[in-house]
C-alpha positions in Angstrom: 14.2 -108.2 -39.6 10.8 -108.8 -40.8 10.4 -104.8 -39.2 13.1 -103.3 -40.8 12.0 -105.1 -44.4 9.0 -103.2 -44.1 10.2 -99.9 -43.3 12.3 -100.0 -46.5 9.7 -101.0 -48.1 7.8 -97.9 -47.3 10.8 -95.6 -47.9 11.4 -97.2 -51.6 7.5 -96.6 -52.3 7.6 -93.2 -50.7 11.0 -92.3 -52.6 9.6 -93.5 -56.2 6.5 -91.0 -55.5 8.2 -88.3 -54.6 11.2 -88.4 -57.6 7.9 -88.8 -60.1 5.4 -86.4 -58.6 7.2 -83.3 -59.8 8.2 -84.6 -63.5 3.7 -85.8 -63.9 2.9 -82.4 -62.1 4.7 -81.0 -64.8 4.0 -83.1 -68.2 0.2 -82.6 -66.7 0.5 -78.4 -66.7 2.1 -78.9 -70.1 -1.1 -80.9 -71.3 -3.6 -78.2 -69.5 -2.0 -75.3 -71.0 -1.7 -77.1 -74.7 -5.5 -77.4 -74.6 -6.4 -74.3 -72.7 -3.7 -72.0 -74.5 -6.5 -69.3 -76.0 -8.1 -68.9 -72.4 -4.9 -68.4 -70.5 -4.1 -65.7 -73.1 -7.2 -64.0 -73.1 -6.8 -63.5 -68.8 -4.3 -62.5 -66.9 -3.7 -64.6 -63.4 -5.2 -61.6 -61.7 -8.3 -61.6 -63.4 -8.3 -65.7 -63.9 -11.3 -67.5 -62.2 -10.6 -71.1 -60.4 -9.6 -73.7 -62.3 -11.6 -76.7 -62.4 -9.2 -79.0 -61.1 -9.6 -79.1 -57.3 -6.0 -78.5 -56.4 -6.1 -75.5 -58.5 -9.1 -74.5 -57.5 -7.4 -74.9 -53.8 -4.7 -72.9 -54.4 -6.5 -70.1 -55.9 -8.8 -69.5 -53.0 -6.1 -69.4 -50.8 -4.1 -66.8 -52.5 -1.4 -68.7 -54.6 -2.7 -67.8 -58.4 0.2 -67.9 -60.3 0.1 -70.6 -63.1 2.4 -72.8 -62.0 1.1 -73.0 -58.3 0.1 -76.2 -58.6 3.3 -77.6 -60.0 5.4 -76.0 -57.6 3.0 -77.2 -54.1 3.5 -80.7 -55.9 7.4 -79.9 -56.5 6.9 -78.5 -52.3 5.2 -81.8 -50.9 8.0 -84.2 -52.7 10.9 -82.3 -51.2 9.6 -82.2 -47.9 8.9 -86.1 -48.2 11.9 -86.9 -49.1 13.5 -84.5 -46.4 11.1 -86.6 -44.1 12.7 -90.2 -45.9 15.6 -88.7 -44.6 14.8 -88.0 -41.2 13.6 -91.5 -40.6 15.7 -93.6 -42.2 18.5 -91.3 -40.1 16.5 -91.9 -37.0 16.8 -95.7 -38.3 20.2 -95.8 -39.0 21.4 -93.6 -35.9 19.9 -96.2 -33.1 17.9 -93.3 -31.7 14.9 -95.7 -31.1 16.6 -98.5 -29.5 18.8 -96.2 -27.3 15.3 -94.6 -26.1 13.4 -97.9 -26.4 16.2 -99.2 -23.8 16.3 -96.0 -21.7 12.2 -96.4 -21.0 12.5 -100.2 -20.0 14.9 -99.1 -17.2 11.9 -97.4 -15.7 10.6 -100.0 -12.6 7.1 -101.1 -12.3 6.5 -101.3 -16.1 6.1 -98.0 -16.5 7.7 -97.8 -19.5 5.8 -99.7 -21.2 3.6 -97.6 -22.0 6.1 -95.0 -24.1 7.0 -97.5 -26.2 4.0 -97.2 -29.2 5.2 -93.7 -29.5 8.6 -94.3 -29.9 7.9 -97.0 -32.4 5.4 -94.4 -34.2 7.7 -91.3 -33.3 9.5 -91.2 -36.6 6.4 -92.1 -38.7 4.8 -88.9 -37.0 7.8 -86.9 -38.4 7.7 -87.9 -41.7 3.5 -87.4 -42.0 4.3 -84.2 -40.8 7.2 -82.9 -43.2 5.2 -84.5 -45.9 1.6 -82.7 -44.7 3.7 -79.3 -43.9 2.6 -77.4 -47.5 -0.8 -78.7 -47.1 -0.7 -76.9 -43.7 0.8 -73.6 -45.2 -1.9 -73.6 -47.9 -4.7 -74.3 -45.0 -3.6 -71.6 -43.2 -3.2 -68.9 -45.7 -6.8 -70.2 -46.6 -7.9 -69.5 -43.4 -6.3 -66.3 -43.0 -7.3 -64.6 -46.2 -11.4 -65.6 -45.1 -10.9 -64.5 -41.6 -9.0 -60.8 -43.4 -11.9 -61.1 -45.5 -14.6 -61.4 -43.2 -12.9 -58.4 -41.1 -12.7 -56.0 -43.8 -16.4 -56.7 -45.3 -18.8 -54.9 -43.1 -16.7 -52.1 -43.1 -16.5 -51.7 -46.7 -20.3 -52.0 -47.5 -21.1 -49.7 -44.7 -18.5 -47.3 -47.1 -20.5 -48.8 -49.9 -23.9 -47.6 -48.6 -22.5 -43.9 -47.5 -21.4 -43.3 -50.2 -24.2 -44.3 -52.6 -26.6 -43.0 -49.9 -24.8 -39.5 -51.0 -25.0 -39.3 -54.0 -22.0 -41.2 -55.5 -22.7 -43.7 -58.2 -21.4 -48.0 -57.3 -17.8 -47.5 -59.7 -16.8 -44.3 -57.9 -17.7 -45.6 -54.7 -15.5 -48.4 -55.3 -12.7 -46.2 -56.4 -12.9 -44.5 -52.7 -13.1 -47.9 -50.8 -9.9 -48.8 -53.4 -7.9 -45.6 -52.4 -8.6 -45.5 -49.2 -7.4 -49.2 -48.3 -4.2 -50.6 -47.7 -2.5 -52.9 -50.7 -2.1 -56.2 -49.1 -5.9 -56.4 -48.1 -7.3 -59.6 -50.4 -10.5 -57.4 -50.5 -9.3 -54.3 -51.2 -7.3 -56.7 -54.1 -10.5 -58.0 -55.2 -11.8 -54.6 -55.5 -9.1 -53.6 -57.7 -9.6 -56.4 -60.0 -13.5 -55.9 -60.2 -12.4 -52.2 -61.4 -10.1 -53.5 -63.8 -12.5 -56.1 -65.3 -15.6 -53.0 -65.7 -12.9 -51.2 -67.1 -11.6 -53.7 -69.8 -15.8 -53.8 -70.8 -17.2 -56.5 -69.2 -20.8 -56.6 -68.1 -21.0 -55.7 -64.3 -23.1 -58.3 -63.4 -20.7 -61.0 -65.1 -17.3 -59.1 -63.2 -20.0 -59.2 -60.2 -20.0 -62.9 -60.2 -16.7 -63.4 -61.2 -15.6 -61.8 -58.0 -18.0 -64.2 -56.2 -16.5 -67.0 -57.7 -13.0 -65.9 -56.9 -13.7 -65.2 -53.5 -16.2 -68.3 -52.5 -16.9 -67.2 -48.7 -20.5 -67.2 -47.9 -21.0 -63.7 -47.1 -19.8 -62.1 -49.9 -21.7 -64.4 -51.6 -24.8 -63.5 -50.3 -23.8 -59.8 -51.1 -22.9 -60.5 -54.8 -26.2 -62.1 -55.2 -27.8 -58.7 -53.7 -26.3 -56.4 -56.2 -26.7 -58.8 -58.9 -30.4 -59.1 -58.2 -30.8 -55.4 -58.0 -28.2 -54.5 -61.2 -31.2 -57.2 -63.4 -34.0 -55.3 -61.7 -33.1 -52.3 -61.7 -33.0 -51.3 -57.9 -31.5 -48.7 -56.0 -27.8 -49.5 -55.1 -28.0 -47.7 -52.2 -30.8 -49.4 -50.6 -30.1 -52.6 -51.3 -26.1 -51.9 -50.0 -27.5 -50.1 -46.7 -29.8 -53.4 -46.4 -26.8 -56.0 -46.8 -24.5 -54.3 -44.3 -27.4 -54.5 -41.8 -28.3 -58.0 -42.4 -24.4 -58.7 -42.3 -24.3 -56.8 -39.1 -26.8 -58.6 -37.7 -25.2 -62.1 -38.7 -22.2 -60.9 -36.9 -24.0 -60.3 -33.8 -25.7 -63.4 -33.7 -22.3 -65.2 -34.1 -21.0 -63.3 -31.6 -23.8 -64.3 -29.5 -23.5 -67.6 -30.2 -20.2 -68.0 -29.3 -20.3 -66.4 -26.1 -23.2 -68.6 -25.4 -20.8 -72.1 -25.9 -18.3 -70.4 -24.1 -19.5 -72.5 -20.9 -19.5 -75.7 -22.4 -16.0 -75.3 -24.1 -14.7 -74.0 -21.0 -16.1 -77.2 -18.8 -13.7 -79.7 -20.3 -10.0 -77.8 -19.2 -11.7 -76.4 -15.9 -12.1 -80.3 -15.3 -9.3 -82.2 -16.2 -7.0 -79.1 -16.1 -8.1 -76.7 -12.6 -9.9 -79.2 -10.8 -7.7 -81.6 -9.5 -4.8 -78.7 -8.8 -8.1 -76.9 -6.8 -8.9 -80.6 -4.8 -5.2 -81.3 -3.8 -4.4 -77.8 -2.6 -8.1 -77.6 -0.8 -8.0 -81.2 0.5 -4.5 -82.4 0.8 -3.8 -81.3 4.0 -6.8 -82.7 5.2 -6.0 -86.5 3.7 -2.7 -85.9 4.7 -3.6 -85.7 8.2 -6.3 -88.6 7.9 -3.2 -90.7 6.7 -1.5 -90.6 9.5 -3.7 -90.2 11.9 -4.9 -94.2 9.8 -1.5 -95.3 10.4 -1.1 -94.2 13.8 -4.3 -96.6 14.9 -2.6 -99.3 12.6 0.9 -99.4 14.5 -1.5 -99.2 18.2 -3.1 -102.7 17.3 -0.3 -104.1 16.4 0.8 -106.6 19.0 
């Protein structure tokens, strides 16, 4: 009793959060926007930088940039809790943990004993997980968009540096890299809004950060600082673009390097536990197999 007065306990508490989160995630957008109206008028969600609040911020790195992103992952996260409310209290009400619970104890020598703190924290496992699931999504897509990112980039400034190496000037350059990429690229998308922004009349070096910002992965980082540092002091674009795809280049190969490098010592732990034993029972089990018997058989002999 004292068991199942906790657990609805838990599923009242968890039930009140997740009828309330969407209405505060709401009333608080409504708040956000009421003071921030003239800046959400003056940008499009495009060409919007990251919020300062951290979910926001979140959500706009990995992609989702529509205004009411963060209202709708809140919205997201309380359906699947309650969708995981569900689940246990129907694993609860259904018997499904006794009826395994008493199928384990039949096991002899004890056995079974030791299933039993993961059938007690099976259904607490489900529920984490339906209620972690869009905070998965978004880490993923996070993930993915870098690792697109990351793919796309030293191909692009090596473009970059052709280009301007013949003769064509950084915003037709761009216009090249832009046609010649597919649509759903996040670079090639960033791209497209850095043309958009020179061509409303910002300053380059402000839409130069802006893409920085948007972006926040260290290499392109280290590239925006580049051409921002040659834009104030007046530097060739070419040579400072032929210079970052090199260095970048050379950061890849070094990763690469150091990868294959701990490829040993990450490949050690399943070669043990995993290759190992099946390698020792198929090399010596005929061997202790034979030493078994041949034991026994001197056993039996002494025997009076």
């Amino acid at each position: 009793m004292p068991g199942a007065t906790v657990d609805l306990i838990v599923v009242i508490v968890l039930a009140a959060i997740a009828v309330s989160a969407p209405k505060l995630a709401l009333r608080w957008q409504s708040r956000q926007r009421l003071f921030n109206y003239p800046d959400e008028l003056a940008t499009t969600t495009t060409t919007a930088e990251p919020k300062s609040n951290p979910l926001e911020r979140w959500l706009f790195l990995a992609g989702y940039r529509r205004p009411n992103a963060a209202a709708l992952f809140l919205l997201l996260t309380a359906c699947t809790a309650a969708g995981g409310i569900a689940a246990l209290w129907g694993i609860r009400a259904t018997g499904l943990v006794a009826a395994a619970e008493r199928a384990v104890s039949g096991i002899p020598g004890g056995v079974g004993d030791i299933f039993r703190p993961a059938l007690y924290l099976g259904p607490w496992i489900v529920l984490i997980t339906l209620v972690l699931l869009p905070t998965l999504t978004v880490r993923r897509s996070r993930r993915a968009r870098v690792a697109a990112i990351e793919q796309d980039l030293p191909v692009t400034l090596d473009l970059l540096a052709t280009l301007a190496e013949a003769g064509l000037g950084f915003d037709g350059a761009v216009n090249r890299i832009i046609a010649s990429q597919p649509v759903e690229r996040p670079l090639a998308d960033e791209l497209r809004t850095l043309q958009v922004e020179l061509l409303s009349g910002r300053a380059r070096t402000e839409c130069l950060r802006r893409v920085a910002r948007r972006l926040d992965i260290a290499s392109v980082t280290i590239f925006i600082s580049a051409l921002v540092q040659a834009e104030q002091v007046g530097a060739g674009v070419a040579t400072v673009l032929r210079q970052q795809a090199d260095d970048l280049r050379q950061r890849r190969r070094e990763r690469a390097l150091e990868l294959s490098m701990s490829l040993p010592v990450k490949r050690m732990f399943p070669m043990v536990i995993c290759f190992l034993p099946g390698i020792l029972l198929i090399a010596l089990g005929p061997t202790f197999h034979e030493f078994f018997k041949y034991a026994d058989t001197i056993i039996r002999m002494r025997r009076p």
